[in-house]
Structure formats: structure tokens, C-alpha cells
Wavefront OBJ file of the C-alpha trace (Angstrom):
o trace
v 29.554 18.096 34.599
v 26.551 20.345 32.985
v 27.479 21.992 29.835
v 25.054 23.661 27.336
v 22.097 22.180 26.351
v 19.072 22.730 23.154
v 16.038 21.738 22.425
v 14.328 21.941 19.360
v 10.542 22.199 20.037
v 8.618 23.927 22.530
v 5.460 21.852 22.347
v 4.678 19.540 25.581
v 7.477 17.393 25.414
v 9.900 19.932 24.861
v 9.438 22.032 27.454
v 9.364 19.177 29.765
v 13.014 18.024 28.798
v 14.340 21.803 28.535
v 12.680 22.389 32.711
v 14.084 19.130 33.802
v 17.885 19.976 32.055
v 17.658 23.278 33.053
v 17.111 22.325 37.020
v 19.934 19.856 36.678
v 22.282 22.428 35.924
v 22.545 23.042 32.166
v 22.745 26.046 30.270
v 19.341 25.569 27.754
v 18.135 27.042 24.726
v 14.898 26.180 24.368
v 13.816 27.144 20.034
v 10.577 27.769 18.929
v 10.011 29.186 15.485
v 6.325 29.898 15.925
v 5.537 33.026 18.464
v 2.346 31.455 19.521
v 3.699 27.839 20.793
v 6.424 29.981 22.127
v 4.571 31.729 24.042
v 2.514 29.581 25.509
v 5.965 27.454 26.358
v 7.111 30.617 28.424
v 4.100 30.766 30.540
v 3.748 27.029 30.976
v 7.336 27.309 32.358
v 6.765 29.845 34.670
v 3.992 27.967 35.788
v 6.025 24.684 36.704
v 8.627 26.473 38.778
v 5.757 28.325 41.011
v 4.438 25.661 41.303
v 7.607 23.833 42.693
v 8.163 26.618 44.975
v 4.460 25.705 46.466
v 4.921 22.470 47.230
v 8.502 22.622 48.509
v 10.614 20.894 45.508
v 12.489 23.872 45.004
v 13.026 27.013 47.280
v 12.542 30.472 45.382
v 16.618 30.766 44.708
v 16.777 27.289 42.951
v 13.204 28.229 40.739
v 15.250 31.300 40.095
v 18.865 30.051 38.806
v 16.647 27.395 36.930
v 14.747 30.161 34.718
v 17.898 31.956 34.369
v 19.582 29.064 32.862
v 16.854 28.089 30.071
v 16.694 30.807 27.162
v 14.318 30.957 24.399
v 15.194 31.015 21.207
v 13.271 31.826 18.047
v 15.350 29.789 15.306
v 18.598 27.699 15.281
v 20.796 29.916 14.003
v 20.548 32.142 17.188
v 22.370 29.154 19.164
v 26.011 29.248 19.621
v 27.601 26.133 18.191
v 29.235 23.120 19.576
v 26.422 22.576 22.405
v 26.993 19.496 24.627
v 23.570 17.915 23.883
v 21.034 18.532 20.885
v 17.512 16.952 21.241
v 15.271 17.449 18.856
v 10.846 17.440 20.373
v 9.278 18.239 17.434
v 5.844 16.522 16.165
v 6.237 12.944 15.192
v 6.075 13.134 11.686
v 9.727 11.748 9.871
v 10.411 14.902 7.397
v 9.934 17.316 9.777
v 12.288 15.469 12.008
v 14.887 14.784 9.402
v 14.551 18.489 8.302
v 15.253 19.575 11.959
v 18.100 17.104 12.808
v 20.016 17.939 9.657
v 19.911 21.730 10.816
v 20.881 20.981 14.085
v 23.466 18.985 13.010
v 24.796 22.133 11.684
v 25.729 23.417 15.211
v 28.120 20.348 15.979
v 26.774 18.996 19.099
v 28.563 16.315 20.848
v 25.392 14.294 20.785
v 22.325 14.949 18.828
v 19.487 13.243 19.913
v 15.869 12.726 18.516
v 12.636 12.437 21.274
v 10.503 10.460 18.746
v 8.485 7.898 20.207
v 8.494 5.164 17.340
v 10.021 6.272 14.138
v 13.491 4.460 13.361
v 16.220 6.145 14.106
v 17.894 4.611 11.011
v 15.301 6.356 9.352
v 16.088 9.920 11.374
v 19.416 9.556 10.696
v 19.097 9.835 6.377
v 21.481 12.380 5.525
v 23.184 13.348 8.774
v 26.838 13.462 8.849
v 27.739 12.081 11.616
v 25.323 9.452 12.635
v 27.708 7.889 14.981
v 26.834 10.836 17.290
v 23.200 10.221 16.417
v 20.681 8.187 18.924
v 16.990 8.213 20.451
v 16.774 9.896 23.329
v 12.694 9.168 24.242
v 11.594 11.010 27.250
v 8.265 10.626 28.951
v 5.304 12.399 30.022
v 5.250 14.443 32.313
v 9.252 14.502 32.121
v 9.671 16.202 35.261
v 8.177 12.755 36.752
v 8.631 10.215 34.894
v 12.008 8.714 35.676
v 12.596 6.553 32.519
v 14.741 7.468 29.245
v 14.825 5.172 26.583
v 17.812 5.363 24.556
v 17.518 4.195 21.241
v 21.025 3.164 19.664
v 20.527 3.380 15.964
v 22.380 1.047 13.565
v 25.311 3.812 13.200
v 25.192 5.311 16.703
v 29.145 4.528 18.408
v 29.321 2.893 21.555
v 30.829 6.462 23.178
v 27.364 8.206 21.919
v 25.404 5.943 24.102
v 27.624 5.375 27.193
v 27.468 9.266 26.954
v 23.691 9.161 26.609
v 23.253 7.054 29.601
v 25.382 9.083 31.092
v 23.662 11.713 30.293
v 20.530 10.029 31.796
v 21.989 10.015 35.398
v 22.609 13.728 35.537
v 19.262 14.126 34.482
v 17.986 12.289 37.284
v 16.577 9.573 34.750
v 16.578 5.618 34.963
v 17.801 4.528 31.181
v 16.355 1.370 29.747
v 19.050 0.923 26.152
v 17.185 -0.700 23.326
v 17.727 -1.854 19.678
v 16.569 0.642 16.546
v 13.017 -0.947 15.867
v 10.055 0.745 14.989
v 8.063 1.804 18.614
v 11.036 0.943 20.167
v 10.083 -1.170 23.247
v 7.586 1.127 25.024
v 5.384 2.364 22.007
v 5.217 -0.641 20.634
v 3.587 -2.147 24.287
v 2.151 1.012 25.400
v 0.258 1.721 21.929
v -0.863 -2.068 21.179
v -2.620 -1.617 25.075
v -4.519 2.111 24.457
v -5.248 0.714 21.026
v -7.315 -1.697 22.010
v -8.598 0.263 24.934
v -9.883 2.766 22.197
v -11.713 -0.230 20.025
v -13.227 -1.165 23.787
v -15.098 2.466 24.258
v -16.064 1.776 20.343
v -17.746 -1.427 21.099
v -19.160 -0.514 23.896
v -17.684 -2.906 26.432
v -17.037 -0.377 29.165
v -17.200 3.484 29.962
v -13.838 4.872 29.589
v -13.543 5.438 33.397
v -14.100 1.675 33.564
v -11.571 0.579 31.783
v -8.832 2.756 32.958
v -10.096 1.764 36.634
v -9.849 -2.135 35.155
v -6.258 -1.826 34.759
v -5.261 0.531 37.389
v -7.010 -1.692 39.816
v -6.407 -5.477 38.289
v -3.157 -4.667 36.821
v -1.290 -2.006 39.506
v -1.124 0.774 36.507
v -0.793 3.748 38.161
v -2.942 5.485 35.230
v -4.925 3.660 33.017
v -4.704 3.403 28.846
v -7.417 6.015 28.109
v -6.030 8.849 30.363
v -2.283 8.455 29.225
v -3.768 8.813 25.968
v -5.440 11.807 26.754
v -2.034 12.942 28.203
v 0.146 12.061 25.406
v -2.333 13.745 22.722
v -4.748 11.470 20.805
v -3.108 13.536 17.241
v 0.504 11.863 18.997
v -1.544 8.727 19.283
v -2.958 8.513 16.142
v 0.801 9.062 14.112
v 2.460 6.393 16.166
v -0.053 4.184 15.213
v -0.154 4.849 11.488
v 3.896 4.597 11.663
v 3.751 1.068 13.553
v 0.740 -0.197 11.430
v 3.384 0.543 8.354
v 5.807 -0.778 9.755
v 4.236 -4.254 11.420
v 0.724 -4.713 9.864
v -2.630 -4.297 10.567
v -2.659 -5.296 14.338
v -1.271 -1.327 14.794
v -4.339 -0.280 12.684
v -5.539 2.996 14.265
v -9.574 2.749 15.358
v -11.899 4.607 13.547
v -12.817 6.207 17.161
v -9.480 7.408 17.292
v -8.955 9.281 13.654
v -12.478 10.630 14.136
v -11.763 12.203 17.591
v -8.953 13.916 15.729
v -10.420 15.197 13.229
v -12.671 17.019 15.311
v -10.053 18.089 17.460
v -10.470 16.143 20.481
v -7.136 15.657 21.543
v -7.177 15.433 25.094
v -5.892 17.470 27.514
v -3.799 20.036 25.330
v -7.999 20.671 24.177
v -9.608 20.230 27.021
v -11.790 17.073 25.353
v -10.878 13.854 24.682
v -11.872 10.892 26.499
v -12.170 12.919 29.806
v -13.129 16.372 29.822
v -9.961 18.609 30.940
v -10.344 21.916 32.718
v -7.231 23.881 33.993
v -5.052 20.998 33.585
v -7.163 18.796 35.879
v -9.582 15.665 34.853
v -13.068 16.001 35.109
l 1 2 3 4 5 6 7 8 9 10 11 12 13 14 15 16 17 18 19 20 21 22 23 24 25 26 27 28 29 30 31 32 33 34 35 36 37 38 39 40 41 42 43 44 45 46 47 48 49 50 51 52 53 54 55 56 57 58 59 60 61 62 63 64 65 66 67 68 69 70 71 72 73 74 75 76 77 78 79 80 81 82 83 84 85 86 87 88 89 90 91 92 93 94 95 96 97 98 99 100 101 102 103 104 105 106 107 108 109 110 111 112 113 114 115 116 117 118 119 120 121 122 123 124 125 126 127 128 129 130 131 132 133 134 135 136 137 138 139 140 141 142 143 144 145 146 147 148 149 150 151 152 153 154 155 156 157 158 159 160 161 162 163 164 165 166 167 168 169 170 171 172 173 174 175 176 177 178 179 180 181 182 183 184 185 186 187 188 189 190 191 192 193 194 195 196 197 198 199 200 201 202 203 204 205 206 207 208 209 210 211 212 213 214 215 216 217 218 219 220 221 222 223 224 225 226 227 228 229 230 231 232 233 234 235 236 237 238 239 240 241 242 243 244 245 246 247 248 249 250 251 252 253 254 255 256 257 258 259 260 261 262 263 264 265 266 267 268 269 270 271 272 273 274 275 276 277 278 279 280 281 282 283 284 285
């Protein structure tokens, strides 16, 4: 059964989870505290269910229940309380998340979930009240096709949070994958070690970056390679999962200099347009 839905964030990933819960029946509120990002969400959005209608994944009436099921919202405290599911999507950085979770918290949701991509949710869960009700709840990008969900059971989370979680996965039309509160969880900590290194590659030289994402999409049956998932999942993304695993495990999750340089001059892939492939309307060039 579908009930009511949030989702804290409306940067890439959020929007992605609220679309995908919103076309599996839920009643969304999609908050975004800054006008701009929200924006920019709304358009995006609109964008996704067009373009659904034009290749036949969902007639015009579906695209239109969909949008009329996903409000959004400009702060937290516009949301009715006691939603179904709470997930937090905002950037990875662990006071901003804590901050956020202990607000939504405040609405009661049956399950509060964070989308981080490597921080502990031990660490998330500092100062909630109910971290038995607490778990990682990692999407993937794009979410409307990528059909995993890692759920991350923290060291408090009950057994009923995650059966409901994985639950929670099927209506979604996600596969779940359930994994043990570490830092990177299981697919950070192998997906990052692997563009890492791709990164020190274009560094030394070894390869054009074309070249080595053809390597492993070719040798290896990726079906992208390292450099343009990357590029997908931001290299400013990139770059703070790295500095949280290389606390967390050592110097083998050292970021490259390649990497921090690119963001600090603000190639970040394709949310700029530049980062190891030039991006123009959403396509690689």
C-alpha cells in the first residue's frame, strides 16, 4: 500500500527518488529551502515525465496523476506529520545531514531514512530519538533506472525498520542488496576505490579518459565506465566520499590531486557541463 512520502533535498538525487515514489503511487513532498535548486528541481521534473510520455513509459494520464502526486515544499514545517517514509538527499557532508534528520525526525515518520553514500549511519543517527526507525536507504543514479537500493541497517536500526525498508524497495520497483553500517557501505567503498584510481590513470598519463572507460566497459562488461559515472555522480560528490573513506580506512581512499583541483575550478561533470567529458544538454560529447 502507498502512503505519503518526503524528501528532503531537491538536488539530483532527490528528485530522482521523489519521480520514482511519486510514479509508484505515493503521495510526495518534495522540500527545498533554496528557490533556485527548487526551481530548477521543478523543471527537471517536468522534463522526465515528457519525456516518458515520448518514448512510451507512461501515457499522458499516468505523467499526469504522477505530477499531481509530488508537491514541493519550501521547508519542513510545511509537511503534515506522521509521513510513511522520510528520506533525507541532501549533500554528503555529516552536519548537514544530522541537522536535517533531527528535523525530520520531528514529523514522526514511520521510517526515516538517510541517501548518503558512505557516511555511517551510526554516525547519522547522533541525537535522533528513535534510531530504531533509523536506516540507509542509498539510491542510485539515475534512480529512475537503476534498480538497486542498498539498505544500510545501522547498529540501532530494529529488524521491523528494515523488513519495512525492503519492503519498501519492492513497491518502488527496486532490487535491495541489505548490508552492515560500515563506512562506503559495500558499493562506495568498491565503486570509489575503482574511479579513484581511474582518476590517478588520466594524471599519469596512462590513457585518455575515453580509453579507460572503453577498457572496462569492453574487458570488464561495465555498462559505463569509472570516469563517466564519475562525471554522473558529481566529481564535488566524488571528492567528499573520498575524504570520508580516506578518514575512515587510510590513505588508499586518498583523493588525487586531479580530482580536488577539478573541483576547485568547478569542473564537476555533468551538473557543469565539464568534467572529464564535456556535457551539453544532458548528453556526452
Amino acid at each position: 500500500m502507498s502512503g505519503r512520502f518526503v524528501v528532503v533535498g531537491a538536488g539530483t538525487m532527490g528528485l530522482g527518488i521523489a519521480y520514482v515514489a511519486a510514479g509508484a503511487g505515493h503521495a510526495v513532498d518534495l522540500v527545498e529551502v533554496d528557490p533556485g535548486r527548487a526551481q530548477a528541481a521543478a523543471t527537471r521534473l517536468g522534463e522526465l515525465w515528457d519525456r516518458a510520455v515520448a518514448r512510451g513509459k507512461l501515457d499522458a494520464a499516468q505523467a499526469d496523476a504522477s505530477r499531481a502526486r509530488l508537491t514541493l515544499r519550501g521547508a519542513l514545517d510545511e509537511v503534515a506529520p506522521e509521513p510513511d517514509v522520510v528520506v533525507e538527499a541532501v549533500p554528503e557532508r555529516p552536519d548537514l545531514k544530522r541537522t536535517v534528520l533531527r528535523a525530520a525526525e520531528r514529523l514522526r515518520p514511520a521510517l526515516l531514512g538517510s541517501n548518503t553514500s558512505s557516511i555511517p549511519i551510526a554516525e547519522l543517527a547522533d541525537g535522533l530519538d528513535r534510531p530504531d526507525r533509523f536506516l540507509g536507504l542509498h539510491f542510485f543514479n539515475p534512480v529512475w533506472a537503476m534498480a538497486l537500493l542498498e539498505v544500510v541497517v545501522g547498529p540501532a536500526t530494529a529488524a521491523e525498520t528494515t523488513a519495512a525498508a525492503v519492503a519498501l524497495a519492492g513497491r518502488l520497483g527496486k532490487d535491495p542488496v541489505v548490508v552492515r553500517d560500515m563506512p562506503g557501505f559495500a558499493t562506495s567503498r568498491l565503486g570509489v576505490t575503482l574511479g579513484l584510481e581511474a582518476i590517478r590513470m588520466v594524471a599519469d598519463g596512462v590513457a585518455s579518459a575515453g580509453d579507460i572507460d572503453k577498457a572496462m566497459v569492453l574487458g570488464y562488461r561495465h555498462p559505463i565506465g569509472p570516469l563517466e559515472l564519475t562525471d554522473l555522480v558529481g566529481l564535488d560528490v566524488r571528492l567528499d566520499i573520498a575524504r570520508t573513506l580516506q578518514a575512515a580506512y587510510g590513505d588508499r581512499f586518498a583523493p588525487p590531486p586531479l580530482l580536488e583541483e577539478m573541483v576547485a575550478a568547478g569542473k564537476l561533470g555533468k551538473k557543469s557541463g565539464q568534467g572529464f567529458y564535456r556535457w551539453e544538454g544532458g548528453e556526452k560529447r
